[in-house]
C-alpha positions in Angstrom: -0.6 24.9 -9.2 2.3 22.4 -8.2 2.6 22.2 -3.6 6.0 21.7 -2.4 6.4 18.1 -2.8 5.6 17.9 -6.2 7.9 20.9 -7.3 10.4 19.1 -5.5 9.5 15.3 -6.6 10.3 17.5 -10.6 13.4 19.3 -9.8 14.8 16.0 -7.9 14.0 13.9 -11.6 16.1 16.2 -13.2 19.2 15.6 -11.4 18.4 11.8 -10.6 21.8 10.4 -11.4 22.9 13.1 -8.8 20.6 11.8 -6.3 21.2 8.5 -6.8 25.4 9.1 -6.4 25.0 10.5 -3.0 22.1 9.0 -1.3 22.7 5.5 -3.1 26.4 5.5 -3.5 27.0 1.8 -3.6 25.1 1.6 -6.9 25.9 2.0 -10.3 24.9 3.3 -13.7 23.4 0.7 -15.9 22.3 2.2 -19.5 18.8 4.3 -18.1 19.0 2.8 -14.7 21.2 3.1 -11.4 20.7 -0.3 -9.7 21.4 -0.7 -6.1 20.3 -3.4 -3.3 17.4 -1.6 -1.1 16.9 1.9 0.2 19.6 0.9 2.5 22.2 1.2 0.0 23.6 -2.2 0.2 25.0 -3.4 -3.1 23.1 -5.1 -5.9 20.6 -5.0 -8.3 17.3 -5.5 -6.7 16.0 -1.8 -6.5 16.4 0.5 -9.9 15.9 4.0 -10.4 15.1 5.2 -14.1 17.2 8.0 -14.6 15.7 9.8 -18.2 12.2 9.7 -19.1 9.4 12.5 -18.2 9.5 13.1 -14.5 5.3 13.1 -14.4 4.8 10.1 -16.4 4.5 6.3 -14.4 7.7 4.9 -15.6 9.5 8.7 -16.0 13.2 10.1 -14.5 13.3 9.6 -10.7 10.6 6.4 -10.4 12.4 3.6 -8.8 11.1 0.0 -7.9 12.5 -2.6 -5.8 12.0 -5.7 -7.3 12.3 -7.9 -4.2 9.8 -6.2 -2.0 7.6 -4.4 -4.6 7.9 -1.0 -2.6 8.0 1.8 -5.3 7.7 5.5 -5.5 9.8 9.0 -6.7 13.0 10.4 -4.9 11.5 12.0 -2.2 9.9 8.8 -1.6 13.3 7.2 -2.0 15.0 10.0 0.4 12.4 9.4 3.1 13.1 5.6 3.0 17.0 6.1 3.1 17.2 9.2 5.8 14.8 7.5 8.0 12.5 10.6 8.1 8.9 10.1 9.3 7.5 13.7 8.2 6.9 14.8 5.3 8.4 18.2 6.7 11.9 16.5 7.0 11.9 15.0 4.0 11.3 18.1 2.0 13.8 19.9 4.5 16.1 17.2 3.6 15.5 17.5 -0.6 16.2 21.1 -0.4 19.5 20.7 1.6 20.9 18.3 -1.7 19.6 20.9 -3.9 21.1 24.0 -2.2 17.9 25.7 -2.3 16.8 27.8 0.7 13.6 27.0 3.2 10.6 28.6 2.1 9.4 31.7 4.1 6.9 29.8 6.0 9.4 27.3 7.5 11.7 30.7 8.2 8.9 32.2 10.6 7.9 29.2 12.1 4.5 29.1 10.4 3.6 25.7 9.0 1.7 25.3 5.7 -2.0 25.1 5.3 -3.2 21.5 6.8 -5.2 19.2 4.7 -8.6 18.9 5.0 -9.1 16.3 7.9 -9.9 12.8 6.1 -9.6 14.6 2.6 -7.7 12.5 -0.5 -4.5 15.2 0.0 -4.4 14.3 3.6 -4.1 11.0 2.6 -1.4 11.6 0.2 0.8 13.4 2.7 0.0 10.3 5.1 1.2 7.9 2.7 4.1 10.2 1.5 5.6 10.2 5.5 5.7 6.9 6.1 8.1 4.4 4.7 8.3 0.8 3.4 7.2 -1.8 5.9 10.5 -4.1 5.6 12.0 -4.4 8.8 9.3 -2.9 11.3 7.0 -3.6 13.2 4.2 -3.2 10.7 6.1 -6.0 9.4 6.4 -7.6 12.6 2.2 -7.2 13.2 1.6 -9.3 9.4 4.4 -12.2 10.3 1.9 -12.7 13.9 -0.8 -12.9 11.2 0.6 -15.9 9.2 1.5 -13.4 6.4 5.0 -13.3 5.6 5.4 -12.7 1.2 5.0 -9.4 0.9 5.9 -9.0 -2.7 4.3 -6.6 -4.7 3.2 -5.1 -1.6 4.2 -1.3 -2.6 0.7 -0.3 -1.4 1.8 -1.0 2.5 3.9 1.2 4.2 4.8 2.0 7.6 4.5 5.1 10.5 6.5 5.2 13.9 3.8 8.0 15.1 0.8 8.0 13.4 -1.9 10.1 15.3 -4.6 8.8 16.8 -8.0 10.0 18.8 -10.8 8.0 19.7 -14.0 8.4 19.4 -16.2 11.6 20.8 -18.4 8.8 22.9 -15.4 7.1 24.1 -13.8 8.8 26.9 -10.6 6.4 27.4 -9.4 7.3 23.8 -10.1 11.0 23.5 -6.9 12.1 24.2 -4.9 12.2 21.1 -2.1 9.9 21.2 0.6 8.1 18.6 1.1 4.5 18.0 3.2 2.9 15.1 0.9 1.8 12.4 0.6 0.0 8.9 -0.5 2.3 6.6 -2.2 1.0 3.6 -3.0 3.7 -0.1 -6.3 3.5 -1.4 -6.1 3.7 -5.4 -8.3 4.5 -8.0 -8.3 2.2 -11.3 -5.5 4.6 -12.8 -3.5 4.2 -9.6 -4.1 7.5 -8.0 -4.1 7.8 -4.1 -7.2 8.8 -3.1 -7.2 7.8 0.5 -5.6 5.9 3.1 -6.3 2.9 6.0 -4.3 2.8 8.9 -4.0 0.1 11.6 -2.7 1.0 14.9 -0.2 -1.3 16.1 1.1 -2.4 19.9 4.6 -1.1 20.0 6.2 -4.7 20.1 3.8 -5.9 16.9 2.3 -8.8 18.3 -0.9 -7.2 17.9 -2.9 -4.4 17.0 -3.1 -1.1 19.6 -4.8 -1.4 22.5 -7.3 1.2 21.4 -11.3 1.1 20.7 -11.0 1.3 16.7 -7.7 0.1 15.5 -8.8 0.3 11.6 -9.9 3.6 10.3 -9.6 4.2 6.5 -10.2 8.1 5.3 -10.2 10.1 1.9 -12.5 8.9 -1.3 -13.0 5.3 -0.7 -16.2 4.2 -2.9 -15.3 2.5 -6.0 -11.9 2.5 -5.1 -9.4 0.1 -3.3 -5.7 -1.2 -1.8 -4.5 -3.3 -4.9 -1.6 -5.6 -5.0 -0.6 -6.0 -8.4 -1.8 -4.9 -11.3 -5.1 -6.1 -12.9 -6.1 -6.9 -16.7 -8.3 -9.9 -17.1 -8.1 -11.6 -14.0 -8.9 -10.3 -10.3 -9.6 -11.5 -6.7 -11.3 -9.0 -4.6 -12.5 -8.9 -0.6 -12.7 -6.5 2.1 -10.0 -6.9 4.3 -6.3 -5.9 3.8 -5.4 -9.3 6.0 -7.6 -11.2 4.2 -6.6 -10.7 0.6 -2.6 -10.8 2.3 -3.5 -14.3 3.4 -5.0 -15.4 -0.2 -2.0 -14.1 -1.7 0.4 -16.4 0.3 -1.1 -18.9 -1.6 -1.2 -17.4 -4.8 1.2 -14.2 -4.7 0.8 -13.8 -8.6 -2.9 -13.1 -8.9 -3.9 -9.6 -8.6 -6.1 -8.3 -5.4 -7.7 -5.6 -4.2 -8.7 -4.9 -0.7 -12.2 -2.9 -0.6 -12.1 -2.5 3.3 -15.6 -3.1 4.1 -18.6 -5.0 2.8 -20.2 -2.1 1.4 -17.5 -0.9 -0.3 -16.3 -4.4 -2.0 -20.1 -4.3 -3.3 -19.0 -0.7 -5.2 -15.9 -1.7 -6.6 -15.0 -0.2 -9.8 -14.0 -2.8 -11.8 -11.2 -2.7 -14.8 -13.0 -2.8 -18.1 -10.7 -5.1 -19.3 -11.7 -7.7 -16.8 -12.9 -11.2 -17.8 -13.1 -13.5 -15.2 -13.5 -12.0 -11.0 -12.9 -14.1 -8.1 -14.8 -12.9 -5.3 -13.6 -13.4 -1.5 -16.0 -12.4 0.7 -16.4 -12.8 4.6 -18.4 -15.8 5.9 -21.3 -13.3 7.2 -24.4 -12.0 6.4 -22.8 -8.3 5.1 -20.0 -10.4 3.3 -22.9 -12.2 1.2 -24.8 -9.2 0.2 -21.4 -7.7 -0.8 -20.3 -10.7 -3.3 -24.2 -10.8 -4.9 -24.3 -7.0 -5.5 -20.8 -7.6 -6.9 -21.6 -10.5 -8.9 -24.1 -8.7 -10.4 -22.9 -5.9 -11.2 -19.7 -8.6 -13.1 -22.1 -10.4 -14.9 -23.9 -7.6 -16.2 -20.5 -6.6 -17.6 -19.8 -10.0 -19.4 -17.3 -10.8 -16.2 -16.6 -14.5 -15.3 -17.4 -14.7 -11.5 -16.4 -16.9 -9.1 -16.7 -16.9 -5.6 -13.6 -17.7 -2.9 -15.3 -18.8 0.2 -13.6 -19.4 3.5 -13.9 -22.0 6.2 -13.9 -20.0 8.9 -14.8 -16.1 9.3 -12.1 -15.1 6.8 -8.8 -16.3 4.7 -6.7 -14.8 7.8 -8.7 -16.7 9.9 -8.1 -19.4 7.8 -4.6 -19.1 7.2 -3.8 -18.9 11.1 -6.0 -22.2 12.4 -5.3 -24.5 9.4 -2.2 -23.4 8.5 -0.7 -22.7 4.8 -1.2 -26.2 3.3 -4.5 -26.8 4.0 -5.6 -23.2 3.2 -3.6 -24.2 0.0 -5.4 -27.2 -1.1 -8.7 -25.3 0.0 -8.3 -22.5 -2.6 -6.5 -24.5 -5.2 -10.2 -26.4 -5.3 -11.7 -23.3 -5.8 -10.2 -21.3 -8.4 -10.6 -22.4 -12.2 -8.4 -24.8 -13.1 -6.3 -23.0 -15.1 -5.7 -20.2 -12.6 -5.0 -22.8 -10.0 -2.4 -24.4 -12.6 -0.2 -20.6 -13.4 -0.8 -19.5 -9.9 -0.9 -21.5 -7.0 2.2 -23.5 -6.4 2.4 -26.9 -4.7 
């Protein structure tokens, strides 16, 4: 059985070139597509909404891309982006106002629907689903502190104003619950299906993270699975840390990466069975080299190329921020087969 969302996400591909005219009115009609600048319906051609097509399939009726930024998703997506809306709540409010049909019963009475199991792959879905692409914010704001500025083909990231936070049961400071802005980050499976979520809790002004006792918590079905930034086929760099692999790909924005999130999980990567050669990036500590021999392993076992990406310091981030972008350049330009350091890392 279809929730809400979904039901809405189908009826909203039908009328797509509807939706596009009044929520993205400074576009226009291009064969299959209605082109437009951003979310923020400024004019040109960057963003691009297929308008036929199967509304379930990846590249169906209502799918839109931004080609600048990477940031993808359906219309409700898109609706959430443009409106501003940080629930999911509002956004669906906000579908059903353009299509003229009434609030369900629930929202009538007051009573909300069911919650999602805390930490479970749907609550992650409805996490990622409320928050909105990272351009402009102070998610944004946190990664440019962090040396990390190209964010292309960064559809993965997103951004919360109010993400809910409560420390842990031992921690007494942090047990209230509270809301800080925060980068939120989906976890994929190898098909691309959300199964979970990391946030990072941000200070309000996005110098730095949020002055709370874990900043990083991930949730949902994380083993085997990852936050990828484009899409794999025979080549792959993999690590634990979202700001690690961000820093590797300011050097080479091209090559696909996934971010495992820990050391153990980085060791359980599934990895795409049409994979020939794996770059390994793993953290310059005793966890980190467990992780990249289980890995390497597991690779070679498969007939995978492996190769590891080893930092100077405790990571690439770490890297990236004390020697700067040239030197962190030449570093993993001497690293990476010569070929892949030819198509990849520009001098």
């Amino acid at each position: 059985m279809q929730g809400p969302a979904a039901e809405l996400a189908h009826r909203l591909a039908r009328e797509a070139e509807a939706v596009c005219r009044h929520y993205l009115s400074n576009g226009r009609r291009e064969g299959r597509y209605w082109l437009v600048g951003d979310v923020d319906n400024n004019p040109g051609r960057s963003l691009y909404v297929r308008l036929r097509g199967a509304d379930d399939a990846p590249g169906g009726a209502g799918k839109w891309t931004d080609a600048a930024t990477g940031d993808h998703g359906d219309l409700l997506d898109l609706i959430a982006a443009r409106k501003r809306l940080s629930t999911l709540r509002d956004t669906l409010d906000e579908a059903r106002r353009f299509l003229r049909l009434p609030r369900p019963e629930a929202s009538i009475t007051g009573r909300r629907e069911p919650p999602a199991p805390t930490g479970s792959p749907e609550a992650a879905r409805r996490l990622f689903a409320m928050a909105r692409p990272i351009a402009d914010t102070i998610a944004q704001a946190y990664l440019r502190q962090r040396g990390i500025t190209d964010l292309r083909d960064c559809g993965a990231l997103r951004f919360h104003p109010r993400c809910w936070y409560r420390g842990d049961a031992d921690d007494p400071r942090d047990r209230a619950r509270d809301a800080w802005p925060a980068l939120i980050a989906a976890v994929t499976d190898l098909d691309g299906a959300i199964t979970g979520a990391h946030r990072t809790w941000l200070a309000s002004s996005g110098d730095d993270k949020a002055p709370v006792s874990s900043p990083r918590r991930a949730m949902g079905h994380l083993l085997g699975n990852a936050v990828r930034f484009g899409r794999a086929t025979d080549l792959l760099a993999a690590g634990e840390g979202i700001e690690t692999m961000l820093s590797l790909r300011q050097i080479a924005p091209d090559l696909p990466m996934v971010a495992a999130l820990s050391a153990s999980h980085l060791a359980a990567l599934r990895l795409p069975p049409t994979l020939r050669r794996l770059y390994i990036a793993s953290d310059k500590d005793p966890a980190g080299d467990r992780a990249r021999e289980a890995l390497a392993r597991r690779a070679e076992d498969l007939g995978i190329e492996v190769a590891p990406l080893e930092p100077a310091h405790d990571d690439f981030n770490d890297d990236l921020r004390r020697l700067g972008r040239e030197a962190l350049a030449a570093q993993v330009r001497s690293q990476l087969v010569a070929e892949d350091a030819a198509c990849f890392c520009a001098r």
